[in-house]
C-alpha distance (Angstrom), angle and dihedral (degrees) to the residues before:
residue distance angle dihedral
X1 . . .
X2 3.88 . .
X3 3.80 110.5 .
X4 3.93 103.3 156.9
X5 3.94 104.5 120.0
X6 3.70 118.5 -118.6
X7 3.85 134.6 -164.5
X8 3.61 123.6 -112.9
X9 3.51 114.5 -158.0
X10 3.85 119.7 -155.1
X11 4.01 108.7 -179.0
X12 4.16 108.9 -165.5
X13 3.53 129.2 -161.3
X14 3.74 104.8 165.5
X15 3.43 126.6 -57.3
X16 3.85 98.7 114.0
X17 3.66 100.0 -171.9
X18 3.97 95.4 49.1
X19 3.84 87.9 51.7
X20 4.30 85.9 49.6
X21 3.24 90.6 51.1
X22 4.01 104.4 39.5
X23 4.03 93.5 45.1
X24 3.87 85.1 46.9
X25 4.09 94.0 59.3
X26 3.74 88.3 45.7
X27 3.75 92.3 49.7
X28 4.04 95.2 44.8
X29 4.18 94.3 28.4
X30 4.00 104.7 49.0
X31 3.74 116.7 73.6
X32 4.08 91.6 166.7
X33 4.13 119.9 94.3
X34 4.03 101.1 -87.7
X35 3.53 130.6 154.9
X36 3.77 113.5 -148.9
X37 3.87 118.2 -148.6
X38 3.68 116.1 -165.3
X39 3.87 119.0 -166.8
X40 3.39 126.6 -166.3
X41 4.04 115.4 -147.3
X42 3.83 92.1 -154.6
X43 3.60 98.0 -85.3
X44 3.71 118.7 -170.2
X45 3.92 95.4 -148.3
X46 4.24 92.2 106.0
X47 4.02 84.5 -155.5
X48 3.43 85.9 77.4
X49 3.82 100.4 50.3
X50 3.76 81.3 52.2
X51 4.15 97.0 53.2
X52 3.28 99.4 44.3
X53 3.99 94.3 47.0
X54 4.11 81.5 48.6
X55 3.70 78.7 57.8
X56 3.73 94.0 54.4
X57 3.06 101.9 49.7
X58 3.85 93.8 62.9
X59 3.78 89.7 65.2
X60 3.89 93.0 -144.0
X61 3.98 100.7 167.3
X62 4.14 92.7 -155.3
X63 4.42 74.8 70.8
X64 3.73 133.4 74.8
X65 3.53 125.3 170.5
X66 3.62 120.2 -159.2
X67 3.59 129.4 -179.7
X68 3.85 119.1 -155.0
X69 3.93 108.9 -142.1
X70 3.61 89.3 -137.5
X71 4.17 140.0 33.3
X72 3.74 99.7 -97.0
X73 3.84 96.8 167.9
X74 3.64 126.7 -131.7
X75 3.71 106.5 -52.8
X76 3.89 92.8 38.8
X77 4.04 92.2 54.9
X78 3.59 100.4 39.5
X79 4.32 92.0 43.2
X80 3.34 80.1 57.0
X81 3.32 100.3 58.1
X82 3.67 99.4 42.3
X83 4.51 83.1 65.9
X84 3.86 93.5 56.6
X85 3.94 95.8 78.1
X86 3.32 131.0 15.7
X87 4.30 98.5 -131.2
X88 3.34 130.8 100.1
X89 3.99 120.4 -75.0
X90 3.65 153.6 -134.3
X91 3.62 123.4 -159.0
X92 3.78 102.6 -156.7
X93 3.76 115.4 -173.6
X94 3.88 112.1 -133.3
X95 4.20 90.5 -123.0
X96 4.36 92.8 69.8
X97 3.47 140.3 89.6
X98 3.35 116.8 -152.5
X99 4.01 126.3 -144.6
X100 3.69 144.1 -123.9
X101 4.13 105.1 -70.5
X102 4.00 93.5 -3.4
X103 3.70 93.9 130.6
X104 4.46 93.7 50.0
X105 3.77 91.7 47.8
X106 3.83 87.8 58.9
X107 3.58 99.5 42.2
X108 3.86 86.3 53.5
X109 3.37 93.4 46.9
X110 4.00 88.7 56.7
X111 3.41 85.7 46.5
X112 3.65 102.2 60.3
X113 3.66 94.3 59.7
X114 4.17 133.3 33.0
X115 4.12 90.1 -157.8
X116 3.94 96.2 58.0
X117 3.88 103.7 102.2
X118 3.87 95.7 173.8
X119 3.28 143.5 32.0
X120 4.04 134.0 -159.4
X121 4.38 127.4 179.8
X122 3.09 129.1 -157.2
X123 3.93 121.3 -88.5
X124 3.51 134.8 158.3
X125 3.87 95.1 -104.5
X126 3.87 103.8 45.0
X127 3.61 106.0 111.7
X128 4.18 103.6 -147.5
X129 4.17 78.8 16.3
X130 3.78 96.9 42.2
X131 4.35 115.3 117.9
X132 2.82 130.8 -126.6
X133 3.53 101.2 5.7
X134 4.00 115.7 45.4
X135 3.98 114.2 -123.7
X136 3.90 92.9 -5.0
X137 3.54 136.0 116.7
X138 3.65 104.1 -116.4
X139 3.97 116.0 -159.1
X140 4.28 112.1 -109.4
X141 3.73 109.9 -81.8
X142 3.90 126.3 -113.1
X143 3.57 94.4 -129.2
X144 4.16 109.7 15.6
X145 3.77 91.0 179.7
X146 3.71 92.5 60.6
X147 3.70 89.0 52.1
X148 3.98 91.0 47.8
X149 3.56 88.3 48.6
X150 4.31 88.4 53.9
X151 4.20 76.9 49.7
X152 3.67 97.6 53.3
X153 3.58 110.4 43.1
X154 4.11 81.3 65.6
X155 4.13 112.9 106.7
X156 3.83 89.6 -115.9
X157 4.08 108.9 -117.6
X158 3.99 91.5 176.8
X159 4.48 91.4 -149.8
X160 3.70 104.9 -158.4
X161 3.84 121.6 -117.5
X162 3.39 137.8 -164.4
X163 3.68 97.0 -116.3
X164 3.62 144.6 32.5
X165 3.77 113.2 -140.0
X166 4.22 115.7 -137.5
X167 3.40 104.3 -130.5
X168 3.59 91.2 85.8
X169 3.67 122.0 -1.2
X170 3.61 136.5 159.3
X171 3.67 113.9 -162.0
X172 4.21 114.4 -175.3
X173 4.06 118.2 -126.1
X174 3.82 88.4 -117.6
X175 2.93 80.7 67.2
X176 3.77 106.0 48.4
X177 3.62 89.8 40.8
X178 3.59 87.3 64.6
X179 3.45 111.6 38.0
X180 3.94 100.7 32.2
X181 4.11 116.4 -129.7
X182 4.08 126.8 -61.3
X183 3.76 114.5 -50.1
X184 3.46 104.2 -104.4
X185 3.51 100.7 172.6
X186 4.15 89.5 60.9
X187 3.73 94.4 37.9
X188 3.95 106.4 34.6
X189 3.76 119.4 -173.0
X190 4.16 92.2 0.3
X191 3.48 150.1 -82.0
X192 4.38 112.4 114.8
X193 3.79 96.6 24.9
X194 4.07 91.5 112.7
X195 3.58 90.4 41.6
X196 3.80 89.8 59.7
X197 3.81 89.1 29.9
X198 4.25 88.9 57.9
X199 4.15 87.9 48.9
X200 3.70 93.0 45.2
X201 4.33 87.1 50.9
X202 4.29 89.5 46.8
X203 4.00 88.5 49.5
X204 3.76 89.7 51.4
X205 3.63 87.1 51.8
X206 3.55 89.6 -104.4
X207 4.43 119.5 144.3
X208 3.96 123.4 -131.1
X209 3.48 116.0 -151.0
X210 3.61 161.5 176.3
X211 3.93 124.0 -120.9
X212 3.57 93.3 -152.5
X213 3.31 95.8 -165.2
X214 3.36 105.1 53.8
X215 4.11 123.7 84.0
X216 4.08 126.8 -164.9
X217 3.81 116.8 176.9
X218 3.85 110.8 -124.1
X219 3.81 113.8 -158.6
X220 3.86 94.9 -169.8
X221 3.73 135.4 -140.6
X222 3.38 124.6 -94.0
X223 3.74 128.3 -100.7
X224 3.37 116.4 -71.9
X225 3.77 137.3 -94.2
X226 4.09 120.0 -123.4
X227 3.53 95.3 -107.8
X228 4.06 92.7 52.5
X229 3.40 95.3 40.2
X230 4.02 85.3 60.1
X231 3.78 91.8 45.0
X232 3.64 82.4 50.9
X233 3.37 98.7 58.4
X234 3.88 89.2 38.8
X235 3.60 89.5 66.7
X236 3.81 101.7 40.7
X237 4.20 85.3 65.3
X238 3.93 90.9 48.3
X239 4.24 80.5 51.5
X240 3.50 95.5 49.2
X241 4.22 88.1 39.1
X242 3.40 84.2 51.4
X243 4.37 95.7 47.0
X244 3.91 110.3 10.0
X245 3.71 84.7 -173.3
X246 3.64 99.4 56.0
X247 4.32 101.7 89.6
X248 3.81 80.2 45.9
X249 4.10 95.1 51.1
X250 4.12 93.0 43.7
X251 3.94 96.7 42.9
X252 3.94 90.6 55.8
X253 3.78 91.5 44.9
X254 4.15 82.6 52.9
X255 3.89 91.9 47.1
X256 3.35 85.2 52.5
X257 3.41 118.2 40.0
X258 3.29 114.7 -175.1
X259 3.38 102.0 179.6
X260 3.47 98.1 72.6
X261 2.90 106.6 94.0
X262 3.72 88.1 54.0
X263 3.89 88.7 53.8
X264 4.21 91.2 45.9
X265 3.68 90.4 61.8
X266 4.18 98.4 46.5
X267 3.43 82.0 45.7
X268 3.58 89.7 60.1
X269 3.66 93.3 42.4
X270 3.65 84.2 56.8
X271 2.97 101.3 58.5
X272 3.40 103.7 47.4
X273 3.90 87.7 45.3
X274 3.96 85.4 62.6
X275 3.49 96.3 41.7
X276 3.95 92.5 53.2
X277 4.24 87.2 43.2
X278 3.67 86.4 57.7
X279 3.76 101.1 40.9
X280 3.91 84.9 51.9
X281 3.74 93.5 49.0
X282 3.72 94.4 41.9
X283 4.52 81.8 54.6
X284 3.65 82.7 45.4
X285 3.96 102.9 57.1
X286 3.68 88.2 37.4
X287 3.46 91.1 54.8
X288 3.79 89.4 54.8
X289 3.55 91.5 46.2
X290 3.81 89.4 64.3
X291 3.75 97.3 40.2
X292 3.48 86.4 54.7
X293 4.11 101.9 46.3
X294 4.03 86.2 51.1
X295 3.81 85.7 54.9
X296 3.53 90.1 51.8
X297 3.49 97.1 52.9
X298 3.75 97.9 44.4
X299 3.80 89.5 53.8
X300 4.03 88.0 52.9
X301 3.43 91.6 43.1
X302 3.96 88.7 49.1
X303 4.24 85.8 46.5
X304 3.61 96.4 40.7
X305 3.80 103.9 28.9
């Protein structure tokens, strides 16, 4: 069993609900040693301020809060956060849920080789990571455990990719030690920095993969404004500056998907998992439906003798 403690990283710009919600699944969902760093990127939303002092105040010592005294954008916050310890980390985006045993699988997968840098799970938002539906943005699942538990019964094969995805990565401190952090100076406030991050890792020698047994819900941002969407693109030529191979590298790996077959199978699982869930709840109701006509006719029988 895997007991080294690792960070989790959980930067926050507004959003107060999200952040609720995301710190409680790690707090109920992660049975492993972790200790989860939250930091605040000055946001103005004063709920926030508010939740995270309620957090305080409980004096769990798996939490720290910190509070940058500045916005320093995505890459600024979370670099930061990566130099407090010196463990291995998981940058969590504020939008996911995590599951039942999410943050084990990926410490084991670490642990079963020293070359993998990064690692990615499954969610439903992912793009090359996304389940069921390859490089699509499927909607938030009814039940995400039952689909984690589809994930998870899977003999975990851990098929490299050429990418980790942000919403939920865990990136070793072998790693980090050799690399350095995310290249702020190329990639400013965000967007592209674990693209170039992923490249960096595979020129080291380094592996990118996906735990494919592991599920996190990702809720998604929404769509973005002009100005990001130019910053976006911005970044995506310093990326490709930076690797002229890398459109070439990811479009093969979508052409040809090899984790399909891996995705066929908990799709399967899935399925049968719902059926049985439904054939049990259909027993269920039915067995109400009895207990509840015999009680009828006991209390006519009582009224009418």
């Amino acid at each position: 069993m895997v007991t080294n403690s690792v960070d989790i990283i959980i930067p926050v710009y507004n959003a107060p609900q999200q952040v609720e919600d995301c710190v409680n699944s790690v707090l109920h969902n992660t049975d492993t040693d972790f200790h989860l760093i939250i930091i605040d990127d000055a946001s103005p939303d004063s709920r926030i301020g508010a939740y995270l002092a309620k957090l305080e105040k409980i004096a769990d010592q798996r939490i720290q809060v910190s509070r940058n005294q500045k916005n320093l954008g995505f890459i600024g916050t979370v670099n930061r956060g990566m130099s407090m310890n010196n463990r291995d980390v998981v940058l969590l985006n504020s939008d996911t849920l995590v599951t039942p045993g999410w943050l084990q699988k990926l410490q084991h997968c670490a642990a079963t080789d020293s070359r993998i840098g990064t690692i990615t799970p499954f969610s439903n938002n992912a793009e090359i990571c996304s389940f069921p539906l390859f490089c699509q943005s499927n909607p938030v699942p009814e039940n995400p455990n039952l689909v984690a538990q589809a994930i998870a019964v899977q003999h975990p094969t851990y098929p490299e990719i050429p990418t980790a995805v942000g919403f939920c990565m865990y990136i070793t401190r072998n790693l980090l030690n050799d690399i350095g952090l995310f290249n702020e100076q190329a990639f400013g406030r965000g967007y592209g920095e674990e693209n170039d991050f992923c490249r960096r890792a595979v020129n080291a020698q380094y592996r990118n993969v996906l735990c494919d047994d592991a599920y996190v819900v990702h809720v998604g941002s929404c769509s973005f404004g002009d100005e990001k969407q130019a910053h976006c693109e911005r970044n995506m030529q310093v990326l490709l500056d930076l690797h002229p191979d890398y459109m070439d590298i990811v479009s093969e790996f979508i052409t040809r998907d090899p984790i399909k077959p891996i995705r066929k199978a908990a799709q399967t699982r899935l399925e049968q998992l719902i059926a049985q869930t439904e054939k049990t709840q259909h027993q269920q109701n039915f067995s109400n439906q009895g207990i509840a006509m015999k009680f009828w006719a006991q209390l006519r029988q009582l009224f009418h003798g």
